[in-house]
MOPAC internal coordinates of N, CA, C and O (Angstrom, degrees):
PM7 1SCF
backbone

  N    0.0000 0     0.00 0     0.00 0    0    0    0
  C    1.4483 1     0.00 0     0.00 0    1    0    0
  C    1.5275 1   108.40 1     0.00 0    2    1    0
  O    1.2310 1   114.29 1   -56.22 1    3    2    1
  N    1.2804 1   128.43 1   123.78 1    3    2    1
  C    1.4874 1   120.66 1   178.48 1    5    3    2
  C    1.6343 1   103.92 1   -84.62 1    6    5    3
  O    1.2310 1   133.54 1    -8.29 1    7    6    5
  N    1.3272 1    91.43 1   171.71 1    7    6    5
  C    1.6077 1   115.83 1  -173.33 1    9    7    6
  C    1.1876 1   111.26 1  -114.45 1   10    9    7
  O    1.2310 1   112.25 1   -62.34 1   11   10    9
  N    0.5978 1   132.23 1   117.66 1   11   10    9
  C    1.8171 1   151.68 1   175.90 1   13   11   10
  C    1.3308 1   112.85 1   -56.22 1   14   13   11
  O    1.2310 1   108.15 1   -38.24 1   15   14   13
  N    1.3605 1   139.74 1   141.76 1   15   14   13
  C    1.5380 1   105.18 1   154.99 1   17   15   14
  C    1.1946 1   150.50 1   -76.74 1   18   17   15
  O    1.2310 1   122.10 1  -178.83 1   19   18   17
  N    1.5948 1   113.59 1     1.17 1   19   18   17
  C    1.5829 1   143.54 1  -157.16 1   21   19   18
  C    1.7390 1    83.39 1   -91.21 1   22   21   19
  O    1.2310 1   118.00 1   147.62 1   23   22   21
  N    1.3080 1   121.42 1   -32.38 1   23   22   21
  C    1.8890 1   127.19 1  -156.90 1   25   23   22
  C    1.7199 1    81.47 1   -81.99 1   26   25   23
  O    1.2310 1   141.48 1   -48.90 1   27   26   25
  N    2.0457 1    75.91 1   131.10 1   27   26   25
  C    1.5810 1    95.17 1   162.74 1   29   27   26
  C    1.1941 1   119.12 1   -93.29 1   30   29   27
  O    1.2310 1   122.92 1   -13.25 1   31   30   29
  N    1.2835 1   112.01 1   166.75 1   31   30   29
  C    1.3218 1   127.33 1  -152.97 1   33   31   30
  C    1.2274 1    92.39 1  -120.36 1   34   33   31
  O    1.2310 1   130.25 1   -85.37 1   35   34   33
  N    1.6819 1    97.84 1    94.63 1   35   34   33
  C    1.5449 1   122.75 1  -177.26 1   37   35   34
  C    1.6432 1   110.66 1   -68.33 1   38   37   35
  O    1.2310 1   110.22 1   166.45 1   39   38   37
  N    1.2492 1   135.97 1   -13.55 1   39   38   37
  C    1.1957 1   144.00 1  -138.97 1   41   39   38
  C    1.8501 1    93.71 1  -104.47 1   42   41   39
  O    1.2310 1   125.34 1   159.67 1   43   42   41
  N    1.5506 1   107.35 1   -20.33 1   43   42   41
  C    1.5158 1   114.18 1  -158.34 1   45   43   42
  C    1.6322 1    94.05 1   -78.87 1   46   45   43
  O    1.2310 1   116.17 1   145.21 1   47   46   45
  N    1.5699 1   124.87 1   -34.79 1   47   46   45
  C    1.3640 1   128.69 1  -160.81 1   49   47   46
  C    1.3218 1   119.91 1   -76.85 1   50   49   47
  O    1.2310 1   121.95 1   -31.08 1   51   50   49
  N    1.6976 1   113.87 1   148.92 1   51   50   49
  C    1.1469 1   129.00 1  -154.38 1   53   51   50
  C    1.3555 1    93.01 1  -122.96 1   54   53   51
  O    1.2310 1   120.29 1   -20.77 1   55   54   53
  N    1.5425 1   117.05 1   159.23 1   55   54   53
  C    1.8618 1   128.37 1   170.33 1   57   55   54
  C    1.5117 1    76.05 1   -98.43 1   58   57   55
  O    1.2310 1   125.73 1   -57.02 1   59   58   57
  N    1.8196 1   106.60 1   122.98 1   59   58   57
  C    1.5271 1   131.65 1   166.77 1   61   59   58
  C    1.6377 1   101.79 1  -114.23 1   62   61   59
  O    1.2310 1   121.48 1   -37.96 1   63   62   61
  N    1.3620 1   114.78 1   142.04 1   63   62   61
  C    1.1609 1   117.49 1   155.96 1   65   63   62
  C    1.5429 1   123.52 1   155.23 1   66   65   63
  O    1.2310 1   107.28 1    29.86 1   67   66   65
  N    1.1880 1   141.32 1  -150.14 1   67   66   65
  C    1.5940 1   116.63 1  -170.43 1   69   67   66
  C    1.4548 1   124.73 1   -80.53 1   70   69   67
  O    1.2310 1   123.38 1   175.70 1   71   70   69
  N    1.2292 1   111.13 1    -4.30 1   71   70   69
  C    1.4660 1   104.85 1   156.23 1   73   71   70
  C    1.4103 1    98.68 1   -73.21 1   74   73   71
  O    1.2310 1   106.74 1    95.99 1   75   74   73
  N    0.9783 1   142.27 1   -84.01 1   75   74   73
  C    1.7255 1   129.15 1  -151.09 1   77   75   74
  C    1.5210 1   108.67 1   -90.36 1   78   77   75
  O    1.2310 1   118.57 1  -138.36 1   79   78   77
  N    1.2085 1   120.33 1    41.64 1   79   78   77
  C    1.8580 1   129.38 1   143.51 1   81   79   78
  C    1.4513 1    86.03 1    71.83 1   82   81   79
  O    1.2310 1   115.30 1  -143.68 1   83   82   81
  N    1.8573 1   126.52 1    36.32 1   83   82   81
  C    1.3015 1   124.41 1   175.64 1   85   83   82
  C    1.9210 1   127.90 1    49.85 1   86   85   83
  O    1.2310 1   131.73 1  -165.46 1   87   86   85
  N    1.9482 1    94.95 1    14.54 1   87   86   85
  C    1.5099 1   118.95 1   176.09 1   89   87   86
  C    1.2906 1    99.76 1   -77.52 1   90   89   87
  O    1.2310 1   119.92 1   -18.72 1   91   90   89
  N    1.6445 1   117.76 1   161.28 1   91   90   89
  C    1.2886 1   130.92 1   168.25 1   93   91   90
  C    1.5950 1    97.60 1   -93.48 1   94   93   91
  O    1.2310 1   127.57 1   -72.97 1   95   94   93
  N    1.4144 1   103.04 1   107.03 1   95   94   93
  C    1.3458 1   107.80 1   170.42 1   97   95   94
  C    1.2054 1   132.10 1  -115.03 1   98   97   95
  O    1.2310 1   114.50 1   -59.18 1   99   98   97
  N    1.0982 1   128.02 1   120.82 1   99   98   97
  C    1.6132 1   143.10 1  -149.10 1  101   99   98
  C    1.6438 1   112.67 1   -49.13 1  102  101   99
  O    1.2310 1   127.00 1   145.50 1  103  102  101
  N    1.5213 1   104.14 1   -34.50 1  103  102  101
  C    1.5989 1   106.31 1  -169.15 1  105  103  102
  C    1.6357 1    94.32 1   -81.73 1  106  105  103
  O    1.2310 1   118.20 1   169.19 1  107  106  105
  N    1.4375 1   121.03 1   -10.81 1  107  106  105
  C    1.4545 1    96.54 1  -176.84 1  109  107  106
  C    1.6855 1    97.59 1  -120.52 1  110  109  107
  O    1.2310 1   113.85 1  -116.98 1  111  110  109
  N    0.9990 1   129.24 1    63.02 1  111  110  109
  C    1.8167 1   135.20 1  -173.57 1  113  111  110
  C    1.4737 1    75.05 1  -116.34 1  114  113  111
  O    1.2310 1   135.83 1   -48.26 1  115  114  113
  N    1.5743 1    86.97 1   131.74 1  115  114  113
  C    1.8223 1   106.32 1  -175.33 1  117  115  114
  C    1.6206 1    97.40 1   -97.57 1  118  117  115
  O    1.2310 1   125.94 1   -31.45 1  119  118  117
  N    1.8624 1   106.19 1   148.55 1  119  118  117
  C    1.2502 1   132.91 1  -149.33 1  121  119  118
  C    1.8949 1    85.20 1  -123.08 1  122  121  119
  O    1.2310 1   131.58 1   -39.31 1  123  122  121
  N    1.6394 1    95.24 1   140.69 1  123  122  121
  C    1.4150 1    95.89 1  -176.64 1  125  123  122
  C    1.7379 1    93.45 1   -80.55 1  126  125  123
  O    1.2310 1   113.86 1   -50.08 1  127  126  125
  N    1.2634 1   129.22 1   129.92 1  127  126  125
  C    1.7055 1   156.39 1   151.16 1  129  127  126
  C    1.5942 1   108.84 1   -55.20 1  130  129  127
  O    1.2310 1   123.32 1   147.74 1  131  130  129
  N    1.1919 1   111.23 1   -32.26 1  131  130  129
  C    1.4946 1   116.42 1  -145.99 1  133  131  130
  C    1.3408 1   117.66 1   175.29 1  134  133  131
  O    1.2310 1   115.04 1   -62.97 1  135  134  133
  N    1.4186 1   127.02 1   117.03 1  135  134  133
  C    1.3769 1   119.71 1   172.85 1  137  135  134
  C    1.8853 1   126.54 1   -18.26 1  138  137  135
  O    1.2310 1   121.83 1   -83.10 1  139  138  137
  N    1.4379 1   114.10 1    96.90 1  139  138  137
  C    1.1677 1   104.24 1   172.63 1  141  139  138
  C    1.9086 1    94.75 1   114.04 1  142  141  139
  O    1.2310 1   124.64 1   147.70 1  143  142  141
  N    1.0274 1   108.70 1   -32.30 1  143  142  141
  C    1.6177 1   112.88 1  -150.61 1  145  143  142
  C    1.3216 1   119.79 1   -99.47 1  146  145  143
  O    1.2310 1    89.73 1  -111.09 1  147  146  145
  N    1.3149 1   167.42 1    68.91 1  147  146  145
  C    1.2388 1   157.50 1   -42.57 1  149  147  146
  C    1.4961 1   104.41 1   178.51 1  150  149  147
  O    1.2310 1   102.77 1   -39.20 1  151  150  149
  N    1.4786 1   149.20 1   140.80 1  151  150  149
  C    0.8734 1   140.16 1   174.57 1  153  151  150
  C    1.8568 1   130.20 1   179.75 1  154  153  151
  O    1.2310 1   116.90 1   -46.92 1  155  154  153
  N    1.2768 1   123.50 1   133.08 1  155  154  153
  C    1.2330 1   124.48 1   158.09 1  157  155  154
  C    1.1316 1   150.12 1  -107.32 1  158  157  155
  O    1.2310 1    99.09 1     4.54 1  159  158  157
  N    1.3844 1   155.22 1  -175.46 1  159  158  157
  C    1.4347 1   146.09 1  -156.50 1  161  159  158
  C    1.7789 1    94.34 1  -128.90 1  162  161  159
  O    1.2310 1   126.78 1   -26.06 1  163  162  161
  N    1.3888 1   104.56 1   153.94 1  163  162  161
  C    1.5519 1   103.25 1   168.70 1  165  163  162
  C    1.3321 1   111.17 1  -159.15 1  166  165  163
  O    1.2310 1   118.36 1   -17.08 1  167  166  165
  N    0.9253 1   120.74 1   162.92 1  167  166  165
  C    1.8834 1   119.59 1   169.33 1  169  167  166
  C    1.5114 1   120.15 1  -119.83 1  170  169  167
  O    1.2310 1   124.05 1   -96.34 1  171  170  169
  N    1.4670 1   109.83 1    83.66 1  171  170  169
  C    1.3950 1   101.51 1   171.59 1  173  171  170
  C    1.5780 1   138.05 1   -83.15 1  174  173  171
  O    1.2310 1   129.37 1     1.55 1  175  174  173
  N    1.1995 1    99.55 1  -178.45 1  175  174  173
  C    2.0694 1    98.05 1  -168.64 1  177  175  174
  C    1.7138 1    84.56 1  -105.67 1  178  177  175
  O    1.2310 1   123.79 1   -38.14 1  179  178  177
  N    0.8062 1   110.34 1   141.86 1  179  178  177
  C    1.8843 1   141.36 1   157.35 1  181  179  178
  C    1.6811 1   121.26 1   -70.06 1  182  181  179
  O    1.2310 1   122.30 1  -141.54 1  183  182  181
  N    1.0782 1   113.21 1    38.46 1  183  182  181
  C    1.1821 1   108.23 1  -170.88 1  185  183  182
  C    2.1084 1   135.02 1  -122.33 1  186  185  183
  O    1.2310 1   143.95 1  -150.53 1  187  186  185
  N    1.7581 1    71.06 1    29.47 1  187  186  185
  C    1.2811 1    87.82 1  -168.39 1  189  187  186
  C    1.6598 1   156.49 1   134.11 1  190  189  187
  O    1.2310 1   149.18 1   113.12 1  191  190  189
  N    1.6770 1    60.80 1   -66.88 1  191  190  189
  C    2.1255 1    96.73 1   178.52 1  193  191  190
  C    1.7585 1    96.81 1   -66.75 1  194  193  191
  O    1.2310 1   127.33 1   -38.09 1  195  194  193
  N    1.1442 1   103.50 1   141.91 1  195  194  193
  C    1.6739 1   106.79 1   165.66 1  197  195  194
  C    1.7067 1   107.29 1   -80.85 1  198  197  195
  O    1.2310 1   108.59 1   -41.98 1  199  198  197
  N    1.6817 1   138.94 1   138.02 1  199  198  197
  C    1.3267 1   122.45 1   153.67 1  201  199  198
  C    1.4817 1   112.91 1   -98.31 1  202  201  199
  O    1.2310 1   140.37 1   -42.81 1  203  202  201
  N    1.7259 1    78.09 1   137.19 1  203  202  201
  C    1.9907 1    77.47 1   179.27 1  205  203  202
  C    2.0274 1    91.48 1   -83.40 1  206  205  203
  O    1.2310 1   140.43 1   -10.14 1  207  206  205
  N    1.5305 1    77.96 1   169.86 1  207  206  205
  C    1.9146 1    87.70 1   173.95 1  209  207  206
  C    1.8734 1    99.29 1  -163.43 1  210  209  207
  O    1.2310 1   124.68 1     5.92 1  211  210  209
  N    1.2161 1   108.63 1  -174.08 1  211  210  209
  C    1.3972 1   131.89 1  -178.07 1  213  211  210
  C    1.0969 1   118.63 1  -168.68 1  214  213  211
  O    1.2310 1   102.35 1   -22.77 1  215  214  213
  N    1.5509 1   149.91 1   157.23 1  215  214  213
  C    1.1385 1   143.96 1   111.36 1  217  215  214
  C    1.1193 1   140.89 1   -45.41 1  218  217  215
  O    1.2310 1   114.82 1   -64.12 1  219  218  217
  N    1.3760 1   127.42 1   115.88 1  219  218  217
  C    1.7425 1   117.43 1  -176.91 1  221  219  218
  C    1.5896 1    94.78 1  -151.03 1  222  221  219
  O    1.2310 1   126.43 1    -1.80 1  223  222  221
  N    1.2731 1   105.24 1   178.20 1  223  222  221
  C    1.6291 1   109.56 1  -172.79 1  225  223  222
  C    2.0213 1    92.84 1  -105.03 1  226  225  223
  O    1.2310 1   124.78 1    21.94 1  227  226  225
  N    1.1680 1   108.43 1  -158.06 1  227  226  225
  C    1.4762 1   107.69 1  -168.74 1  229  227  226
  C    1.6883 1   109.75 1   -80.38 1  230  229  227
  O    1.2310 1   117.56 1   153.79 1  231  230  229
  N    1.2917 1   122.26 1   -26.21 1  231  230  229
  C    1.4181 1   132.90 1  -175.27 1  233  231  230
  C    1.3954 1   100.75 1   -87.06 1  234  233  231
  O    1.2310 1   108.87 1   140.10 1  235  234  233
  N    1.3977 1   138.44 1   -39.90 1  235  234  233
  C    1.6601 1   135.66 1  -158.77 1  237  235  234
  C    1.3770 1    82.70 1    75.30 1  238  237  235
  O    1.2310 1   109.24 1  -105.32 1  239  238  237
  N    1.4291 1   137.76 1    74.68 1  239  238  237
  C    1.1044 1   137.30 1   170.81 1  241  239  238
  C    2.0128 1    97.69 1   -90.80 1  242  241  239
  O    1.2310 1   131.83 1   -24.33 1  243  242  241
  N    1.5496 1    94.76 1   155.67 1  243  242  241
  C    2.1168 1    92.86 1   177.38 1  245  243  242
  C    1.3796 1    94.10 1   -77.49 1  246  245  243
  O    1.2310 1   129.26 1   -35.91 1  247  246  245
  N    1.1748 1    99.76 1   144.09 1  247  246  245
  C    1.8035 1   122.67 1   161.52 1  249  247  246
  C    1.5428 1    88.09 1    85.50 1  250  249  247
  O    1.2310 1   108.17 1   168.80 1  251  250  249
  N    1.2328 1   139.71 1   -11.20 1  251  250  249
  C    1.8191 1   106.04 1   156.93 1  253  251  250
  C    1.6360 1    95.45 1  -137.04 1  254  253  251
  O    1.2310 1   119.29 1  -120.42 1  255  254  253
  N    1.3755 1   118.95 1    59.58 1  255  254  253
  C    1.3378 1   142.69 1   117.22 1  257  255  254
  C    1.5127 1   151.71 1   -98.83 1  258  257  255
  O    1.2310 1   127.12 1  -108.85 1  259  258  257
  N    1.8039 1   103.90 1    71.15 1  259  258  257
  C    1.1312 1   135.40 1  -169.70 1  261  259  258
  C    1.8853 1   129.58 1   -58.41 1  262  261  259
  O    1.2310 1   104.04 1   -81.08 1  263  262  261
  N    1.0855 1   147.03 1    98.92 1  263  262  261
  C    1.1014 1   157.49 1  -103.02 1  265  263  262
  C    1.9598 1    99.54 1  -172.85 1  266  265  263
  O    1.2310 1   136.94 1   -30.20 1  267  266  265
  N    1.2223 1    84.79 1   149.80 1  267  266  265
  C    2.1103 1    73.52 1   162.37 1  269  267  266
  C    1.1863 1   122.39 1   -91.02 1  270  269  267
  O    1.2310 1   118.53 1   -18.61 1  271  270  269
  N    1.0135 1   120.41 1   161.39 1  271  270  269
  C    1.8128 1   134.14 1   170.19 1  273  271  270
  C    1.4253 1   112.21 1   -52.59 1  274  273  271
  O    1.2310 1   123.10 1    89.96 1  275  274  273
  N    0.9796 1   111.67 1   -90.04 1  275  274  273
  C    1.8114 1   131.54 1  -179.95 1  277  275  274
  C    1.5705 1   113.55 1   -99.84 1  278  277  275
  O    1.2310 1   120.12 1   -52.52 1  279  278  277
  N    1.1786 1   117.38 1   127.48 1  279  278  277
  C    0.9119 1   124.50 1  -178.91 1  281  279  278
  C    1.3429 1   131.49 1   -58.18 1  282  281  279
  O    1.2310 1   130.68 1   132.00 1  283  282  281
  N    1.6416 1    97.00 1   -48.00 1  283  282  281
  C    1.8148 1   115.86 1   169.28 1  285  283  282
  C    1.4047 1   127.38 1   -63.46 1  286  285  283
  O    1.2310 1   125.86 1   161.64 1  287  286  285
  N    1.5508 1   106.34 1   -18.36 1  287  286  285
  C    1.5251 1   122.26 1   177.35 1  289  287  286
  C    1.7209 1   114.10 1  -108.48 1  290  289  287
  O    1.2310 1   123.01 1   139.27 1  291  290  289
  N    1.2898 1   111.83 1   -40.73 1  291  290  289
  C    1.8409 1   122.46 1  -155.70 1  293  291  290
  C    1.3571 1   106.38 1   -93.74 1  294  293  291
  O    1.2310 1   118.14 1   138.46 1  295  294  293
  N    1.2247 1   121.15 1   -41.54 1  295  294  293
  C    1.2311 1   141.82 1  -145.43 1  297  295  294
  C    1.5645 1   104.43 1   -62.50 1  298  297  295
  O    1.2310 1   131.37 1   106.11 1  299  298  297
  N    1.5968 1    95.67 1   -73.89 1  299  298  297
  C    1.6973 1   103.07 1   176.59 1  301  299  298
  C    1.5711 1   108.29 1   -58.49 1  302  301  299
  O    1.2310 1   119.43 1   -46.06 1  303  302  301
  N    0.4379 1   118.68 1   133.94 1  303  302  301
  C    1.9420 1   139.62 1   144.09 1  305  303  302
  C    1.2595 1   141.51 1   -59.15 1  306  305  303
  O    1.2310 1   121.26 1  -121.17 1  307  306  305
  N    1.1001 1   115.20 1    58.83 1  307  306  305
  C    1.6441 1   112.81 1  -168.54 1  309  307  306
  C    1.8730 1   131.19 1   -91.69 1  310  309  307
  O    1.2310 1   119.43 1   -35.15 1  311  310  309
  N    1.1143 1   118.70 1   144.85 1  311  310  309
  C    1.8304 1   115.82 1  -132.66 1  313  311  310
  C    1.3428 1    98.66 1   -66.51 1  314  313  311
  O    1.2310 1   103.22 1   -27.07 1  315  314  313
  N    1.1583 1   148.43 1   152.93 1  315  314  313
  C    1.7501 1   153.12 1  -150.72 1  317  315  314
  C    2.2025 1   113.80 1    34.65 1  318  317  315
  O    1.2310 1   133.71 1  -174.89 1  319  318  317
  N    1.2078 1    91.10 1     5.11 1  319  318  317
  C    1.8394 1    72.80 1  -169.15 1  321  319  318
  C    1.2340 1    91.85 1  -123.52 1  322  321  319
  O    1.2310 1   126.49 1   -31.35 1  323  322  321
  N    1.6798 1   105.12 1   148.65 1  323  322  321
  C    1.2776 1   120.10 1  -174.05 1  325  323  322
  C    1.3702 1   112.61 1   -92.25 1  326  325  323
  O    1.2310 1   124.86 1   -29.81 1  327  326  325
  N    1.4217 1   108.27 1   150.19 1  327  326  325
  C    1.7958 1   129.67 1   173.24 1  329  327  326
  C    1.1631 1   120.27 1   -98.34 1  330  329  327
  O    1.2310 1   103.65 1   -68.25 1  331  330  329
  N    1.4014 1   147.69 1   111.75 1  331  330  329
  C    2.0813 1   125.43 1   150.88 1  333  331  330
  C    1.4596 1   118.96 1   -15.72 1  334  333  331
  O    1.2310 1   123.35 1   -36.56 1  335  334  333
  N    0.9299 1   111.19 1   143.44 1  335  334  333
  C    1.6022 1   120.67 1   168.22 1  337  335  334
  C    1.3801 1    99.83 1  -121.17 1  338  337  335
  O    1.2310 1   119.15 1   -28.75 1  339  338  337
  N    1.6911 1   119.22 1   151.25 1  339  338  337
  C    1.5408 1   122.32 1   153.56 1  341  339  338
  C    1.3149 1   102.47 1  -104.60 1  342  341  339
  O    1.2310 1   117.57 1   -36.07 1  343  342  341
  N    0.9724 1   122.22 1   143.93 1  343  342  341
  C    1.8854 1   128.92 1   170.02 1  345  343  342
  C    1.5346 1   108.64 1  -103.43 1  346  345  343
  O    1.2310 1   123.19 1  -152.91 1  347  346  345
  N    1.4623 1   111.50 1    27.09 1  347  346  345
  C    1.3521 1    98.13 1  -175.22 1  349  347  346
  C    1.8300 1    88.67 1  -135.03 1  350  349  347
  O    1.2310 1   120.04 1  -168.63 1  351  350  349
  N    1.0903 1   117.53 1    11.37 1  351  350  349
  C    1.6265 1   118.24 1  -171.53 1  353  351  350
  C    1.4737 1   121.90 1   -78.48 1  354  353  351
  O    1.2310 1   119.86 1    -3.55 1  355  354  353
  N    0.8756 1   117.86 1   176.45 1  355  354  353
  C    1.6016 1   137.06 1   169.83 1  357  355  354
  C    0.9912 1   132.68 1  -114.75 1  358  357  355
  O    1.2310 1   108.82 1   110.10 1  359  358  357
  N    1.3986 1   138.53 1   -69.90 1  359  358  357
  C    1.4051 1   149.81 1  -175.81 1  361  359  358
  C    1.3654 1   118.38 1  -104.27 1  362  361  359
  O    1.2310 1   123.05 1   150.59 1  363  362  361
  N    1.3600 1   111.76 1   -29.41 1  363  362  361
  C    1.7093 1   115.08 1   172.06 1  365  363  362
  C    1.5617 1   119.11 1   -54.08 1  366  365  363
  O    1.2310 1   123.44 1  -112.04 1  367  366  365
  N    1.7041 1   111.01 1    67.96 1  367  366  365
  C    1.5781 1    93.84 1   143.76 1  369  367  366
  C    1.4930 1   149.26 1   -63.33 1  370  369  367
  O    1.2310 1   125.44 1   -51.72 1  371  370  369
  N    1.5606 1   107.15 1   128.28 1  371  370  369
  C    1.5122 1   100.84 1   164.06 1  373  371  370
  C    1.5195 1   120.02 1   -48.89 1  374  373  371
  O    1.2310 1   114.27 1   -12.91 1  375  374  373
  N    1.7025 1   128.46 1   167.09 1  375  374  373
  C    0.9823 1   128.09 1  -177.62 1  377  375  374
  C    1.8852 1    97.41 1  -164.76 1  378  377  375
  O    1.2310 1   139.31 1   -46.81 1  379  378  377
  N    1.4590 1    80.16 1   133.19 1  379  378  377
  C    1.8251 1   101.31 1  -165.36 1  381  379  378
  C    1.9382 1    80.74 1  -138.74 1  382  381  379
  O    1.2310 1   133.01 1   -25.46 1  383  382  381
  N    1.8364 1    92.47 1   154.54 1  383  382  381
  C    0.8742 1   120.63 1  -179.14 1  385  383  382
  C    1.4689 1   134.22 1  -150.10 1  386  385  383
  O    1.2310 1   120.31 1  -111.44 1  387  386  385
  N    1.4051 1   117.01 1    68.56 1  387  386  385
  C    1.7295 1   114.00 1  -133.01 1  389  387  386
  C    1.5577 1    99.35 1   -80.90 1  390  389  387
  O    1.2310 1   126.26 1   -35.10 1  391  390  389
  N    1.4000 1   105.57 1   144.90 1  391  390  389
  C    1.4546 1   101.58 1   160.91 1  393  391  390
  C    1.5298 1   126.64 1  -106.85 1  394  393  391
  O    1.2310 1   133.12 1  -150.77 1  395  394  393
  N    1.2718 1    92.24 1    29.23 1  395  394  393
  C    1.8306 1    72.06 1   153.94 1  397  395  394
  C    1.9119 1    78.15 1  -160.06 1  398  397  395
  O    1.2310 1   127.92 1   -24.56 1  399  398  397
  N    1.5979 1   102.36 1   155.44 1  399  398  397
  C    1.2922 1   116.16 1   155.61 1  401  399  398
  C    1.2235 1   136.14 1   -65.55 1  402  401  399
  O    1.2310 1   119.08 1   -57.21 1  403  402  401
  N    1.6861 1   119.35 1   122.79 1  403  402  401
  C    1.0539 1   125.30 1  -156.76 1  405  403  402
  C    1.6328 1   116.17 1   170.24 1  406  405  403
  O    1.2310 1   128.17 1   -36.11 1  407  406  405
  N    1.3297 1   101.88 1   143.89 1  407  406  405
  C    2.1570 1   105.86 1   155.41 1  409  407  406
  C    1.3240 1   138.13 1   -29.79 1  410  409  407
  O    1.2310 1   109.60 1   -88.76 1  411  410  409
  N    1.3483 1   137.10 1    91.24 1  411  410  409
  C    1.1852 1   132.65 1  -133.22 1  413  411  410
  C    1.7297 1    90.03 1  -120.15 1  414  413  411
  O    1.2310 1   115.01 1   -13.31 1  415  414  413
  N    1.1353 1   127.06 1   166.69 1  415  414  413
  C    1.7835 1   130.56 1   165.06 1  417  415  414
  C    1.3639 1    91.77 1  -134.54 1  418  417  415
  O    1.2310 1   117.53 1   -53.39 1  419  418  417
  N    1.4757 1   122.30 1   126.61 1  419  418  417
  C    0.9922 1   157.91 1   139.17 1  421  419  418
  C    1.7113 1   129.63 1   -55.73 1  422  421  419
  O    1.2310 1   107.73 1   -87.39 1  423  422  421
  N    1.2926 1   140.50 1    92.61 1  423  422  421
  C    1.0458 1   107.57 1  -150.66 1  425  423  422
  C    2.2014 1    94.47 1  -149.69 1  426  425  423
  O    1.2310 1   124.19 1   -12.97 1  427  426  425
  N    1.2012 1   109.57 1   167.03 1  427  426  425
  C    1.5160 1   111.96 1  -173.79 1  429  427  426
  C    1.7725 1   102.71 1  -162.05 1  430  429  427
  O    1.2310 1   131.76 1   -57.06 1  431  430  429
  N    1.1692 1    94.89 1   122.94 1  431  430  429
  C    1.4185 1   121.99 1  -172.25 1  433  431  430
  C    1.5157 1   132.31 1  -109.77 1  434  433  431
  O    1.2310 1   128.46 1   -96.39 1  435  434  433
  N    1.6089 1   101.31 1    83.61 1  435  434  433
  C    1.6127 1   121.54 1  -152.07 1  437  435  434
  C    1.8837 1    87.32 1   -70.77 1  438  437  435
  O    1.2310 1   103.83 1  -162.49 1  439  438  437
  N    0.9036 1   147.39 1    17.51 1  439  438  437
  C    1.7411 1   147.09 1  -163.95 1  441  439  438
  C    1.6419 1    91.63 1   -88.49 1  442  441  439
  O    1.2310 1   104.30 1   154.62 1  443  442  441
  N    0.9194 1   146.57 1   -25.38 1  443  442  441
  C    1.2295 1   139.77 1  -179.35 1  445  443  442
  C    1.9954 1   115.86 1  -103.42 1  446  445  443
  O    1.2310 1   123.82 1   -76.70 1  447  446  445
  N    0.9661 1   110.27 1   103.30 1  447  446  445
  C    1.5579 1   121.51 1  -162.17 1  449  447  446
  C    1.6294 1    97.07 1   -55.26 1  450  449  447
  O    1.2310 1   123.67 1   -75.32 1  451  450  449
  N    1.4514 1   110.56 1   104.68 1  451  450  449
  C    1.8758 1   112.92 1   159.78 1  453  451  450
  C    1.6035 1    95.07 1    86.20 1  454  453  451
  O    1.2310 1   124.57 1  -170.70 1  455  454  453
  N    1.7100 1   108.84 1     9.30 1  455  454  453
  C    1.6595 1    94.06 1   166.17 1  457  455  454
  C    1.4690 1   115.14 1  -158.36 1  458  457  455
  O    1.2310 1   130.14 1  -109.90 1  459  458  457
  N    1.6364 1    98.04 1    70.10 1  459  458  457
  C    1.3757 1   112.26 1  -174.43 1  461  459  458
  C    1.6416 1    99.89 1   -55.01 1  462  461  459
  O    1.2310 1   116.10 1   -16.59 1  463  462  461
  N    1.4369 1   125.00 1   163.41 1  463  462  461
  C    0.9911 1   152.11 1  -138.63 1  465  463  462
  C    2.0246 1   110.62 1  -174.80 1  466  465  463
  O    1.2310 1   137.51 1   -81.61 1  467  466  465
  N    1.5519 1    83.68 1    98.39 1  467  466  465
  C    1.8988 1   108.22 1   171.83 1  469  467  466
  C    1.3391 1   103.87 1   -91.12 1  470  469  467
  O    1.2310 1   134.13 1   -32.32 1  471  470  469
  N    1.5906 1    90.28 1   147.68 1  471  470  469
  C    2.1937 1    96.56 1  -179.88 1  473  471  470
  C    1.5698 1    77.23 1  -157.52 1  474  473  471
  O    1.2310 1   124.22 1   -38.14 1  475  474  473
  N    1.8693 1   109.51 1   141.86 1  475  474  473
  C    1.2189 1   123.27 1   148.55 1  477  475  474
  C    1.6754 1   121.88 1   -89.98 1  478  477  475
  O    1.2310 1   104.54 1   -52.24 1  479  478  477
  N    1.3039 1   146.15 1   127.76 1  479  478  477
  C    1.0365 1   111.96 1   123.39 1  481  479  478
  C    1.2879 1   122.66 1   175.66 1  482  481  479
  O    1.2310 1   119.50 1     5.33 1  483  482  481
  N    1.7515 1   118.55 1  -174.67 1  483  482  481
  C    1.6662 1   113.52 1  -114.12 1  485  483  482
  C    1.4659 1   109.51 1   -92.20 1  486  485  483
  O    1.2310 1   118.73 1   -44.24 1  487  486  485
  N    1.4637 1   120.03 1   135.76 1  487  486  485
  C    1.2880 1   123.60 1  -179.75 1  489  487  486
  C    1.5312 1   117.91 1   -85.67 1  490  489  487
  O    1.2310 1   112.78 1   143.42 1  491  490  489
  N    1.3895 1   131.24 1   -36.58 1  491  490  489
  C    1.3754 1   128.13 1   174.43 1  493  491  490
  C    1.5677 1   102.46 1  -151.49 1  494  493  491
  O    1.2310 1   123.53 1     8.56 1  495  494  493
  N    1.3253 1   110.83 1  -171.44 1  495  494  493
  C    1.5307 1   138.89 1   173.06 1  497  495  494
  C    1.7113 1    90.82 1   -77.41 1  498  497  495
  O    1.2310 1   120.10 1   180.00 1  499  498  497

């Protein structure tokens, strides 16, 4: 499949958000899974608090600054079901809220042209 030069370079983006002080942090820079399909591992605490997060590369560069669509639909995060992402956003954090503690996969699925597609969910205790 060729690459265009306008095509972002999905490979650059990181899971940002209040676990890692909204830094691009190296242990969580998502690994392509699958043609198109992007993803990292995490271990969250159960305790309540919702974490917001996003995808973005190290700059918050446009077009791989990923955010939800609609707020009333994208926004929340719920554990196996997928959300819209915009890659062109600003302020739209996702927001997940796990109930139980544990290994989570994080993941965003550029396979659908102009309608990437986020899904959480949990790999172990």
């Amino acid at each position: 499949m060729p690459i265009f030069e306008d095509t972002p370079d999905y490979s650059k983006l990181y899971l940002r958000g209040v676990f890692t002080w909204w830094e691009a942090d190296e242990k969580y820079k998502l690994i392509a899974v699958k043609e198109e399909k992007y993803a990292t591992q995490i271990r969250l605490i159960a305790d309540g608090q919702p974490y917001d997060f996003r995808f973005a590369d190290i700059n918050w560069s446009p077009s791989l600054n990923c955010g939800y669509v609609k707020a009333s639909v994208d926004q929340i995060v719920t554990l196996g079901e997928t959300v819209r992402a915009n890659c062109e956003s600003k302020d739209e954090n996702f927001r997940f809220t796990p109930k139980e503690t544990g290994l989570y996969q994080f993941s965003i699925d550029f396979s659908s042209v102009g309608s990437p597609k986020v899904k959480i969910e949990k790999l172990s205790d």
